[in-house]
C-alpha positions as CSV (number, residue, x, y, z in Angstrom):
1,X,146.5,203.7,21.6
2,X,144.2,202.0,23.9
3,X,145.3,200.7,27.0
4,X,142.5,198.1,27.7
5,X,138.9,197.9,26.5
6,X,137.3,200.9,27.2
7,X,138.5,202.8,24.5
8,X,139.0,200.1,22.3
9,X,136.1,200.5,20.1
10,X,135.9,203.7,19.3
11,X,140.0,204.0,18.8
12,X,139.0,201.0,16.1
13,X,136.2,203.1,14.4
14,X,138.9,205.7,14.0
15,X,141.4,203.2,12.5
16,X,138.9,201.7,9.9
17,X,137.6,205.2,9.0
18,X,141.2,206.1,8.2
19,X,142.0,203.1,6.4
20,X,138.8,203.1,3.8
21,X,140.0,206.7,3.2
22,X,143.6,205.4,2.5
23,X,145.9,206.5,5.3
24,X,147.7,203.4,6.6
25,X,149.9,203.2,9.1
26,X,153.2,201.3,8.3
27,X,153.2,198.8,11.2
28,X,149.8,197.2,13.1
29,X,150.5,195.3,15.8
30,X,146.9,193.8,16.5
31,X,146.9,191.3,19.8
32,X,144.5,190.9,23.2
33,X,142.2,187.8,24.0
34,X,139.3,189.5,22.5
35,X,139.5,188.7,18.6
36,X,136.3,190.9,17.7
37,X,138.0,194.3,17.2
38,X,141.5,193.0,16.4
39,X,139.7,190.6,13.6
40,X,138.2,193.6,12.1
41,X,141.2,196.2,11.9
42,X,143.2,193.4,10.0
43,X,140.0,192.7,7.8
44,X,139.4,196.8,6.9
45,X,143.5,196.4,6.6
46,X,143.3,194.1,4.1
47,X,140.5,195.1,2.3
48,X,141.6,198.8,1.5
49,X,145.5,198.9,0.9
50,X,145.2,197.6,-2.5
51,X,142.8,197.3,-5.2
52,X,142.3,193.6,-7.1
53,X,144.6,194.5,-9.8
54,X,147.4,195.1,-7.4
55,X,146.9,191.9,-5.3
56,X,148.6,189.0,-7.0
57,X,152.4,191.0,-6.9
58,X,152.0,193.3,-3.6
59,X,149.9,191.2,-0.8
60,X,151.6,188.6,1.4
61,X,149.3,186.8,4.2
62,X,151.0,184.1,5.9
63,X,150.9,182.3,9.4
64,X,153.0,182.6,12.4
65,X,153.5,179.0,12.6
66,X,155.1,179.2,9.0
67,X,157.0,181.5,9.1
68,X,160.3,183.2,11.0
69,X,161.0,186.3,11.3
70,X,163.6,186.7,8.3
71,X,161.5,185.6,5.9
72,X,158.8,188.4,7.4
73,X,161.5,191.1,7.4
74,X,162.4,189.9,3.7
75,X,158.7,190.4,2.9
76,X,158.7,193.3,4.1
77,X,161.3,195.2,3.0
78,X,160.5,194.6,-0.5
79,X,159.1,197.4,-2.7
80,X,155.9,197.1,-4.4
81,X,155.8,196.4,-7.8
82,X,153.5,198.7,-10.3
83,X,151.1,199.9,-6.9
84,X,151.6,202.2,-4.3
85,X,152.7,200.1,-1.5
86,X,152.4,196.8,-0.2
87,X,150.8,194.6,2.1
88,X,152.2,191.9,4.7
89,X,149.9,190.1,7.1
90,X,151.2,187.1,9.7
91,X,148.0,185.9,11.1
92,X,148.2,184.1,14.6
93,X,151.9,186.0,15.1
94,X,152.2,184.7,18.4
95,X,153.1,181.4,17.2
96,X,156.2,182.9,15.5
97,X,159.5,181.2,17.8
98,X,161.3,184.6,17.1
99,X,159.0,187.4,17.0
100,X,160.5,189.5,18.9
101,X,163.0,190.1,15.8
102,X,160.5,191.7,13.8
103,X,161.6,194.6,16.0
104,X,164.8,195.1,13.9
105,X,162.4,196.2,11.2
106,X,159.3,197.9,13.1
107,X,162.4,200.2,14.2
108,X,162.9,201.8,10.3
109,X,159.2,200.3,8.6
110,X,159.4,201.2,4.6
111,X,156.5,204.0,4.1
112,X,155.7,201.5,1.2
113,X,155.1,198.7,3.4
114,X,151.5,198.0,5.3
115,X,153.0,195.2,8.1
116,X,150.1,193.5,10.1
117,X,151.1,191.7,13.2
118,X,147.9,189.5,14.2
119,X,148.4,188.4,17.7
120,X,145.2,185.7,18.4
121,X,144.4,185.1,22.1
122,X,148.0,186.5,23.4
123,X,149.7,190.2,23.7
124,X,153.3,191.6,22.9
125,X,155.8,191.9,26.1
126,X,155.1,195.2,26.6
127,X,158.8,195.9,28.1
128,X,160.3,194.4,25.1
129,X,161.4,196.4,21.9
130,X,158.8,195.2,19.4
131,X,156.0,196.7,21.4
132,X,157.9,200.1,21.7
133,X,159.1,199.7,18.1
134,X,155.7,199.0,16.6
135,X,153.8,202.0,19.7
136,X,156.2,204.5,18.5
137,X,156.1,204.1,14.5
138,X,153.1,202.3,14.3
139,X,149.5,201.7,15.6
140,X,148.9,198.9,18.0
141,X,145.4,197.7,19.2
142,X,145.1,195.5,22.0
143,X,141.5,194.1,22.9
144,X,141.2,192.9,26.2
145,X,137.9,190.7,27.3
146,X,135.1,192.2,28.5
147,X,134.1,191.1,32.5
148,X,130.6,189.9,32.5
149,X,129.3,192.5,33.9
150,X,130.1,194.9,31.5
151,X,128.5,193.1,28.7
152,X,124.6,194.4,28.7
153,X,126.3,198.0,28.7
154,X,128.7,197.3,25.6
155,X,125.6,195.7,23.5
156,X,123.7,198.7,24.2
157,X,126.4,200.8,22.8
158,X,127.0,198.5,20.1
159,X,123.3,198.5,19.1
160,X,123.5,202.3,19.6
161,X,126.3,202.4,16.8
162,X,124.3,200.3,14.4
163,X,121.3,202.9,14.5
164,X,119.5,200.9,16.9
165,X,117.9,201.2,20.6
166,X,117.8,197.4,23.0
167,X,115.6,197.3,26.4
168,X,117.8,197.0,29.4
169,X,116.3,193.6,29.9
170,X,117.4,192.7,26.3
171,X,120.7,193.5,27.0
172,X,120.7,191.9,29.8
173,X,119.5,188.4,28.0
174,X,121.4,188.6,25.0
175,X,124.4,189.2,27.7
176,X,123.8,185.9,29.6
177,X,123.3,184.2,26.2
178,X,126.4,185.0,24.3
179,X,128.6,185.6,27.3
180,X,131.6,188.0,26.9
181,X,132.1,186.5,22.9
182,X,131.6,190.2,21.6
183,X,131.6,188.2,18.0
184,X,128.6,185.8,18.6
185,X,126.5,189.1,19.7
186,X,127.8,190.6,16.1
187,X,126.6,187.3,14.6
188,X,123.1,186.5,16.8
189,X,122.6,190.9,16.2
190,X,123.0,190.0,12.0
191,X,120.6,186.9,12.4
192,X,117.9,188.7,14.4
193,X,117.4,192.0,12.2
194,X,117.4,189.6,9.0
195,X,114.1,187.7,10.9
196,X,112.6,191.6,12.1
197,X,110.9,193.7,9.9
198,X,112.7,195.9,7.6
199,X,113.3,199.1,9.3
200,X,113.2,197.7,12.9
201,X,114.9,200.3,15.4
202,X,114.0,199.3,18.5
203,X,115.4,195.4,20.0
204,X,113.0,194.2,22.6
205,X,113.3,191.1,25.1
206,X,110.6,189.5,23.0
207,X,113.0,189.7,19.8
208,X,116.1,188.5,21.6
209,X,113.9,185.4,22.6
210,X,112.3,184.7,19.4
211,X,115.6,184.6,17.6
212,X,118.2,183.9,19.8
213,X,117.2,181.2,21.4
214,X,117.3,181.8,25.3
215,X,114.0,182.4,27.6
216,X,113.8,184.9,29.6
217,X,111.3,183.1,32.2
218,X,113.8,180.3,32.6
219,X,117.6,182.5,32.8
220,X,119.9,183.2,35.4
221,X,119.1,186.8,35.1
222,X,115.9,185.8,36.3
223,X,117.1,183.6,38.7
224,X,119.2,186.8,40.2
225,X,115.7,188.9,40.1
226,X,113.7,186.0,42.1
227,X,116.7,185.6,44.6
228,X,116.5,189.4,45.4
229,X,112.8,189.5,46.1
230,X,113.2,186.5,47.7
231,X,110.9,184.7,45.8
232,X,111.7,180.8,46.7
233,X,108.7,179.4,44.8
234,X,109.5,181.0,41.8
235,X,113.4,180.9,42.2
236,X,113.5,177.3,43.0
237,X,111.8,176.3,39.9
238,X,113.6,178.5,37.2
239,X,117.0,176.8,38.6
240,X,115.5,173.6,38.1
241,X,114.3,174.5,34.4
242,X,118.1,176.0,33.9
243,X,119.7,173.1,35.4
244,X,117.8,171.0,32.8
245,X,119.5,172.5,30.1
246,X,122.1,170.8,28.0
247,X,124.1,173.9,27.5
248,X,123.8,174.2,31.3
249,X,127.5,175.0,33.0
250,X,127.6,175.4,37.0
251,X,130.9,177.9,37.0
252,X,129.1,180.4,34.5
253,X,126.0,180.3,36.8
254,X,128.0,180.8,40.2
255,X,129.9,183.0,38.3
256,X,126.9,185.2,37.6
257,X,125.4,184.7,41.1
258,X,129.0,186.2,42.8
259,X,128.4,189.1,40.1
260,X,124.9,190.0,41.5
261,X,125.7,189.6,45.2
262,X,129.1,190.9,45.4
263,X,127.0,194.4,44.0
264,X,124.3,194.0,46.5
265,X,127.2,193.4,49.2
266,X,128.6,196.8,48.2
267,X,125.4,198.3,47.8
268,X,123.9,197.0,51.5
269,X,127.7,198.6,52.9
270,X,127.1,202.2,51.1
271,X,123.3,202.2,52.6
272,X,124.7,201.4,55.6
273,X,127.2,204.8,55.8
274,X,124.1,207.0,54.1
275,X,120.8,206.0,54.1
276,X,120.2,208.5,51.2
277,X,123.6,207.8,48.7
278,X,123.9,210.1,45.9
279,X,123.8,208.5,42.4
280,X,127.6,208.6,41.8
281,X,127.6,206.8,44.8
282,X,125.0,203.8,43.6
283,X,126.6,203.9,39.7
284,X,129.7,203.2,41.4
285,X,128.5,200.4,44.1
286,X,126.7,198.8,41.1
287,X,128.8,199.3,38.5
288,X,127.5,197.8,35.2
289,X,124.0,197.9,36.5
290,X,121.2,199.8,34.0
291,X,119.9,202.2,36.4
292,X,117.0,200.7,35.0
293,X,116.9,198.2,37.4
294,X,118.7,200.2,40.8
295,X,114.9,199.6,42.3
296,X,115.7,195.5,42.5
297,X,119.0,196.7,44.4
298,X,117.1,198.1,46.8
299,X,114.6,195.5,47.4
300,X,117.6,193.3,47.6
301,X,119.8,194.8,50.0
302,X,116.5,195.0,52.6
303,X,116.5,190.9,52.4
304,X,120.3,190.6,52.0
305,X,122.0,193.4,54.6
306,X,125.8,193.3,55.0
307,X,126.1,190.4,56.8
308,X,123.5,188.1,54.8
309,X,125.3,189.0,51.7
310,X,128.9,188.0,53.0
311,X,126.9,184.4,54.1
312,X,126.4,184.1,50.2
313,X,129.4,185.3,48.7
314,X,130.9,182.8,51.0
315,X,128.3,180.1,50.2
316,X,128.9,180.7,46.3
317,X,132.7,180.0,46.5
318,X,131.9,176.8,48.3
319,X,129.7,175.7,45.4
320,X,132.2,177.4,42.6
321,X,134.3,174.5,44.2
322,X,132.1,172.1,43.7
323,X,130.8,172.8,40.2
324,X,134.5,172.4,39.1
325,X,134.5,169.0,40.8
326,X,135.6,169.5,44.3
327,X,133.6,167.4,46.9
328,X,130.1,167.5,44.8
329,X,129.3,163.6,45.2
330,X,127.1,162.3,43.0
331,X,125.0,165.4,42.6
332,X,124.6,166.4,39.2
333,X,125.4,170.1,37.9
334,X,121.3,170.7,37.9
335,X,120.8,169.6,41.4
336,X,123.8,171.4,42.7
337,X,122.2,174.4,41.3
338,X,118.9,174.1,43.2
339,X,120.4,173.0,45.9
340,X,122.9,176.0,45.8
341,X,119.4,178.2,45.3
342,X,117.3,177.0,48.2
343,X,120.7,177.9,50.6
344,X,120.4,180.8,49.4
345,X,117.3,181.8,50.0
346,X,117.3,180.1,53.5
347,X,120.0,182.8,54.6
């Protein structure tokens, strides 16, 4: 069972693969903030326990809001009629008053029962008895949301499990322009091999910005490359074409900004004990960072030593205040931006 995210993936591939070759578990309790995986074990769930024939008498999908526990347990305890078992799914679960009842069953599941527990944006109490019930005689899944900065790492592997290779700087794009919705990157990755040609293996940044819809000159991953070198021509006018946008929100940019210095603050205080770190030192102080691009770290932590760094980290909570509302005036989200930028770069 996977405790958070990092496993999460390949403990679903496991799941799925079972399922299609008709080994269900009696009880999945499916629940996190991330829908993506959850979404598709219930989907591979439903699609494999019965055949079309058996549906009409033996499958039972119903909502948490509709339903109480009872009338779930009722369900449940049924046995199928004319098919080797039966299904019960309760989408959004969570919104069931007494859930934690279904314990009472997940205790003693029927080995002729398939019971799915969809939990959408919330988890089980994990000290309560329908967690333990459903851990110990069932499978549960729980999908946690990625952190940002984990993102152009997971779309690599993704791609990599769909028999396709993506530049670092791809991933990195596609990242800033899906955010950590692991769904819209399933949906914008569908979209852009239908528009490639057939057979395409390898994603470049020029795909991602023919078909997705984000330029690369003109992103806050750019912004965070100009900002390292110190580049205030170039850095002051790709905030201003960013800050242009209508999809343009100050707390995601600030929120990448913290990402990039907070790693060039731990990376300026490892250079500082050892001029010469080790790579498990650097993969660590930049965690989530391609080693494709360690060389920008370096260039960065020459123009942004300990000290410098701490000035912006600082500087960037003062205007993550401010993009949320706090004492901006009558500067708009655009100009807080540049302004935020030129700070920056005067530091």
């Amino acid at each position: 069972m996977a405790k958070g995210t990092v496993n999460v993936g390949s403990q679903c591939r496991e799941i799925i693969a079972a399922v299609k070759s008709g080994q269900f578990a009696p009880v999945y309790l499916l629940m996190g903030d991330e829908p993506y995986y959850t979404d598709m074990v219930c989907d591979a769930v439903i699609e494999n326990a019965l055949d079309e024939a058996s549906r009409d008498f033996n499958e039972t999908i119903c909502y948490g809001s509709d339903v109480d526990a009872d009338t779930v347990i009722t369900a449940a305890r049924r046995f199928p009629m004319m098919a080797e078992r039966q299904l019960v799914v309760v989408k959004d679960a969570q919104a069931m008053r007494d859930l934690e009842k279904l314990s009472v069953y997940c205790e003693k599941p029927l080995d002729s029962t398939v019971l799915v527990l969809l939990m959408r944006g919330a988890s089980a109490d994990k000290r309560k008895a329908l967690y333990k019930q459903a851990s110990k005689n069932g499978i549960v899944v729980e999908s946690n949301a990625l952190r940002d900065y984990e993102m152009p790492s997971w779309i690599a592997q993704y791609f990599s499990g769909r028999g396709l290779t993506i530049d670092p700087e791809g991933a990195a794009l596609l990242a800033e322009s899906a955010g950590t919705n692991l769904g819209r990157i399933a949906v914008e990755t569908d979209k852009m091999l239908k528009n490639l040609p057939e057979g395409t293996k390898q994603i470049t940044v020029s795909d991602i910005e023919r078909n997705v819809g984000i330029s690369r000159e003109f992103s806050v991953f750019e912004l965070t490359k100009e900002l390292s070198a110190k580049n205030s021509p170039r850095a002051l006018k790709i905030a201003a074409r960013i800050g242009e946008s209508a999809k343009f929100a100050m707390p995601m940019a600030v929120s990448a900004l913290y990402t990039h210095f907070a790693r060039i603050l731990k990376y300026a205080a490892l250079k500082e004990k050892s001029r010469f770190p080790d790579k498990a030192a650097v993969a660590a102080a930049l965690q989530g960072v391609n080693p494709y691009f360690w060389k920008e770290y370096d260039t960065a932590v020459a123009n942004y030593p300990v000290r410098k760094a701490m000035e912006v980290i600082s500087l960037l909570c003062e205007y993550d205040y401010k993009g949320k509302g706090g004492d901006a005036g009558e500067a708009t989200p655009g100009e807080l931006l540049v302004e935020l930028t030129s700070k920056i770069l005067s530091i």
